[in-house]
C-alpha positions, 0 to 999 in steps of 0.5 A: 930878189935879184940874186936869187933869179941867178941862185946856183942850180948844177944841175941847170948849170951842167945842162946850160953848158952842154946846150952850149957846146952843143947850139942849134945851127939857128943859135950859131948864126945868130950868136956868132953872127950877131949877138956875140958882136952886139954893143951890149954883153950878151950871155948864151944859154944863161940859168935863171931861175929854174929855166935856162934862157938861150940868149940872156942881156942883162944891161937891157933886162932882155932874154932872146928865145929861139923857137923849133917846131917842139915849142908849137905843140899846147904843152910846150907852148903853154910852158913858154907862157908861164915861163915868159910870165915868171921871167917879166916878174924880175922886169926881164922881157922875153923875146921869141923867134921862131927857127924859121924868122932866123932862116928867112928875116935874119936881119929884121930879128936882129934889127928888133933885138937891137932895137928893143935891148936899146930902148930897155938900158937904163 
């Protein structure tokens, strides 16, 4: 079942690469500010499934989401849940931060991020 999260989808793959020429300023910072330097290998905009996570570990088994104000309204936010849900069935955990927690708590998030990607490698 493993490969199969990770089956080839290019049209996903062609998106994935465009969302990463392309971050967010708050995925920058926290890609090339944290993330990028972090002990455990992280990937950004990583296919899986048919979804396409902004940050994926997979030492720790861990997705990193980083959410902008379209994930607050009632469809996306119900997206989010079925998709986090689908994502803790291959025992991968979701973490979500909103823009705001990265332009006001930077450290704490990656203290947590940190904190939780070590408690998870087995």
């Amino acid at each position: 079942m493993q490969n199969r999260i990770f089956d080839k989808n290019s049209e996903l793959y062609s998106r994935a690469n465009e969302m990463r020429r392309n971050m967010t300023r708050h995925e920058r910072h926290l890609w090339f500010d944290f993330l990028a330097h972090h002990k455990y290998r992280w990937r950004r905009q990583q296919v899986i499934n048919n979804y396409i996570a902004d940050f994926y570990c997979a030492k720790a088994r861990l997705v990193v989401e980083l959410d902008g104000s379209q994930h607050y309204d009632e469809g996306d936010m119900l997206y989010d849940e079925r998709r986090t849900e689908k994502m803790a069935g291959y025992d991968i955990l979701v973490l979500r931060f909103s823009n705001l927690e990265i332009d006001t708590r930077f450290l704490d998030v990656c203290e947590t991020i940190d904190y939780v990607a070590t408690t998870r490698v087995k």
